[in-house]
N, C-alpha and C positions, 0 to 999 in steps of 0.2 A: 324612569323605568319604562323599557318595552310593552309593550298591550301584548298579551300573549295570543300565539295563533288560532284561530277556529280550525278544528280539528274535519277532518272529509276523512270516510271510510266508501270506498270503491268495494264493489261486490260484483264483479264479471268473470266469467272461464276464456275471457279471449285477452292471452297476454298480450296482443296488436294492442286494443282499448286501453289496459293499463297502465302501461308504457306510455300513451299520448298522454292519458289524465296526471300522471307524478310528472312529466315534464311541463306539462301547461300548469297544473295546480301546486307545484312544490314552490315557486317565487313568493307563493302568498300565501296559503295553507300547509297544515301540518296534515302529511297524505298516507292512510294505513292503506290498505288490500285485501283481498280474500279472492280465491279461484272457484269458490260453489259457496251454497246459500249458504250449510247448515255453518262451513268455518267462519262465514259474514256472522252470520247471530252471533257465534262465540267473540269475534271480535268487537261487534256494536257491547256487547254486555261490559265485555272488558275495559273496552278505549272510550267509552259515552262521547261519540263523535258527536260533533255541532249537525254534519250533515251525513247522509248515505247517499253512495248515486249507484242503481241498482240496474243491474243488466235483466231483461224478460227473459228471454230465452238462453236457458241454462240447461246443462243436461242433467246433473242431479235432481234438483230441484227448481225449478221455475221461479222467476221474481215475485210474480200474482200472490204466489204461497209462501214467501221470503218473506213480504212484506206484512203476511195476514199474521204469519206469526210473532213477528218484529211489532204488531201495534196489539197484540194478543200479552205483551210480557210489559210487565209495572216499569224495570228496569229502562225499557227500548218504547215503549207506546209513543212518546213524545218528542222524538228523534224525527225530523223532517227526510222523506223520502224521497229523490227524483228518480225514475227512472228512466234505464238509456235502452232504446231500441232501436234498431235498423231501419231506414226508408223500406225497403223491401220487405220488413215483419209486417203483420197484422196486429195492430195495435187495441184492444176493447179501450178506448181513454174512459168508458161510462165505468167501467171494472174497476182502471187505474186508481182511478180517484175518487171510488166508492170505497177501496180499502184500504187508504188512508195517503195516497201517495201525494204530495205537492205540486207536482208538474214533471215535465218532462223534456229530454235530448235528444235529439237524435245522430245517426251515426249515418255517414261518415262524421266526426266530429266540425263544428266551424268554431275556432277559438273564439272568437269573441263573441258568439251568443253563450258557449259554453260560460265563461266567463260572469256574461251578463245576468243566465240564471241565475248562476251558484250563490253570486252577489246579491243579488234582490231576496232568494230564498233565503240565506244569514241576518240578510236588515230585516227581516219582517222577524225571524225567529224569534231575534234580540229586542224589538218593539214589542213583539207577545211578549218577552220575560220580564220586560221591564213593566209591562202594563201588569203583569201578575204579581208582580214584587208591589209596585203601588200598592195595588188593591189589598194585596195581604198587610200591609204597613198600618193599610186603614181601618183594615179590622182591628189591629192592632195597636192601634195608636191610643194613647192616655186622652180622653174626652175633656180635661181641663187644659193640658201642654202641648197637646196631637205629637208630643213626641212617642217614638216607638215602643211598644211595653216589653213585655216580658220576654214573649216568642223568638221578638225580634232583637234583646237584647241578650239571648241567651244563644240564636245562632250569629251573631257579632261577635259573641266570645270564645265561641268554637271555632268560626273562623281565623279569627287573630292566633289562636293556639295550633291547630291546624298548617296554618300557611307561618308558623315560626317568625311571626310579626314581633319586632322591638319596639314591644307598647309596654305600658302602664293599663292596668283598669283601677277608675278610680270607683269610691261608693260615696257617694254623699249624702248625709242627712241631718238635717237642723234638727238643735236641739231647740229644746223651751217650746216648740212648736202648739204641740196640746195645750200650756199653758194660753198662749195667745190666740190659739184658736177657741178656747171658752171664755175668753173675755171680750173678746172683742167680734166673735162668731164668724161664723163659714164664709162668706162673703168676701170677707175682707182675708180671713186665713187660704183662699184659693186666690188671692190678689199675691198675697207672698208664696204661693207656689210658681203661678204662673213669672213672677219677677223672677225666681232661684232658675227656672228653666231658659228666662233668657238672660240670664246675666252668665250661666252655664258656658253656652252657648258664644256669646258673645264676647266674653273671654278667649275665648279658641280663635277668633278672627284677631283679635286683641294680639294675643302672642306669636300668630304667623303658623295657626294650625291649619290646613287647607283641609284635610279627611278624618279629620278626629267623628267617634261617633258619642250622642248624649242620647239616654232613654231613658224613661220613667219607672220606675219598676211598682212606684204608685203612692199615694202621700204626698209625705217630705222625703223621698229616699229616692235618687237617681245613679245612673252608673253610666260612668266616661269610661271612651277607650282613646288612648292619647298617644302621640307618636313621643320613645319615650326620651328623647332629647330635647325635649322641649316640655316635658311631663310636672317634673318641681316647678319649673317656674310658669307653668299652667297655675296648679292647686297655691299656690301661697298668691297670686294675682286674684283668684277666685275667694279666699281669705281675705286679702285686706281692701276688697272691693265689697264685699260682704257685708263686712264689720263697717263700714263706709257710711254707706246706703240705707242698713236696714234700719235703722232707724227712723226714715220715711213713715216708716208703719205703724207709727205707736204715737200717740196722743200728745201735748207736752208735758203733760204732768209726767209718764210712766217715762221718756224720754229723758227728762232732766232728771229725775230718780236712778233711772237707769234698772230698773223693774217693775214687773209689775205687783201689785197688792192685791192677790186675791185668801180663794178658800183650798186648800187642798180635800181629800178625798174622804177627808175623817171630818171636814168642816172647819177644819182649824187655820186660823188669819196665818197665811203664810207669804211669804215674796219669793216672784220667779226673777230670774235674770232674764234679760232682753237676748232674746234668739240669737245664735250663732251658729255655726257649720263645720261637723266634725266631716274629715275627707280620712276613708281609707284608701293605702294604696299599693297594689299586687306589681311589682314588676315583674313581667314571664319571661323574662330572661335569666331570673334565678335557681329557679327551681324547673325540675322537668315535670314542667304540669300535663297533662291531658286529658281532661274533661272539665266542662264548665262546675261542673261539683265542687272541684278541687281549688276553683279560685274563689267560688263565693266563701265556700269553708275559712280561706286564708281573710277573706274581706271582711266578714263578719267580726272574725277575731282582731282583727286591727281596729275595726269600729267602733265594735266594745272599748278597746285600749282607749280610743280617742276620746269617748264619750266620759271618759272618767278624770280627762282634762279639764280645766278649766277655759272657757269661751272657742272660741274657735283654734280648733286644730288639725294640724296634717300627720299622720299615721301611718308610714312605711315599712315595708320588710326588708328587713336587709341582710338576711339570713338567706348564705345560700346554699344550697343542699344538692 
């Protein structure tokens, strides 16, 4: 799959300038235009260019005041500026770059410093969004898994819906868990959190998922986003590796019983089954979903379904509508 183009929006009244920028910048960018300031703003709102490269001297409106506006609107604040002036203008650079602009061009045009901006100003943009994306992941991340939580697990799913992605969202969550986590205490029941998060995980390298996304949503309850020809035989690997393994975690006694003996909630001597992993699973290719509402809704309800199985089970929709 192509990487799609960073978008440049040109903001100048000299068709000379524009004409040189869409032939130097169409090889490599996606190149909109405007001939005065106020139709640049309508365009930056509309096209949320990657860059603006803004002319100063303009007869309607001036760049100075393009630009004060442009960092004055939620939509446009965060849209990096260059602007292009003429050797022969008078340039304030202290003004320039007090009101938000990045740097600057000058004209006559020379391609390859042109060039060499526009570049540098993209890779730092994309270095900022990446550093913001971190950061926000981190605030987000599950404090036992550091997988992503919620926030970040619910604009995962907007996106995949959004960009009409052939995935699967799975929900996974162990039963008997409560059970095993008051007998044998917290400690040891966030050891089997933190195993289900990488055996998750680990899984997807397993079946040859290269961008699958896993996030905690918190507990025992996580949610995949799976690319979805490789989705079933994801979730039944994740099953019979499950059923494998989790036995690691239980005593020999409760192990070779294959339960455990405790008290239920009334006091009364009852036995849990040995933990297992009910998977629900939404494929959005059935339905015309659009909103993350609409898939948790359908995930819930297969979960339930699964949860009223016996040991581990997978839970699909196959209903299409």
């Amino acid at each position: 799959m192509s990487m799609q183009k960073s978008k440049i929006l040109i903001i100048d009244d000299s068709a000379d300038a524009i004409k040189i920028l869409i032939k130097l910048l169409s090889p490599e960018y996606t190149v909109f235009f405007a001939t005065d300031g106020f139709k640049g703003i309508e365009q930056a709102r509309e096209k949320k260019p990657d860059l603006i490269l803004l002319d100063i001297m303009m007869d309607t409106i001036n760049g100075y005041e393009v630009c004060k506006l442009l960092k004055k609107d939620g939509e446009t604040a965060e849209i990096p500026v260059i602007f292009l002036t003429a050797v022969s203008e008078s340039m304030d650079e202290a003004q320039a770059f007090n009101i938000g602009g990045a740097d600057y061009i000058t004209k006559p045009f020379v391609p390859i410093v042109v060039l060499a901006r526009i570049r540098n100003q993209i890779k730092l943009t994309e270095a900022l969004m990446e550093l913001k994306r971190l950061y926000n992941l981190a605030l987000d991340a599950n404090p036992i898994t550091g997988l992503p939580g919620n926030n970040s697990i619910k604009n995962a799913i907007t996106a995949a819906i959004e960009t009409n992605q052939q995935a699967y969202v799975f929900y996974a969550d162990l039963d008997n868990f409560k059970a095993y986590n008051d007998a044998y205490g917290f400690a040891n029941g966030d050891r089997v959190i933190l195993y289900t998060a990488n055996l998750l995980q680990s899984v997807m390298k397993e079946v040859g998922i290269a961008d699958g996304f896993t996030g905690h949503v918190g507990g025992d309850d996580f949610v995949l986003i799976v690319e979805r020809d490789r989705a079933l035989g994801y979730a039944y690997r994740v099953i019979e590796r499950f059923d494998q393994e989790i036995g690691e975690f239980y005593n020999d006694r409760d192990r070779a019983n294959g339960y455990i003996a405790s008290k239920n909630r009334k006091g009364e001597e009852t036995s849990f089954p040995l933990m297992s992993i009910s998977i629900a699973g939404v494929d959005l290719s059935l339905r015309n979903y659009t909103n993350v509402l609409q898939v948790c809704d359908m995930c819930a309800e297969l979960k339930n379904r699964a949860k009223q199985e016996a040991g581990s089970f997978l839970m699909i929709d196959r209903r299409m509508l």
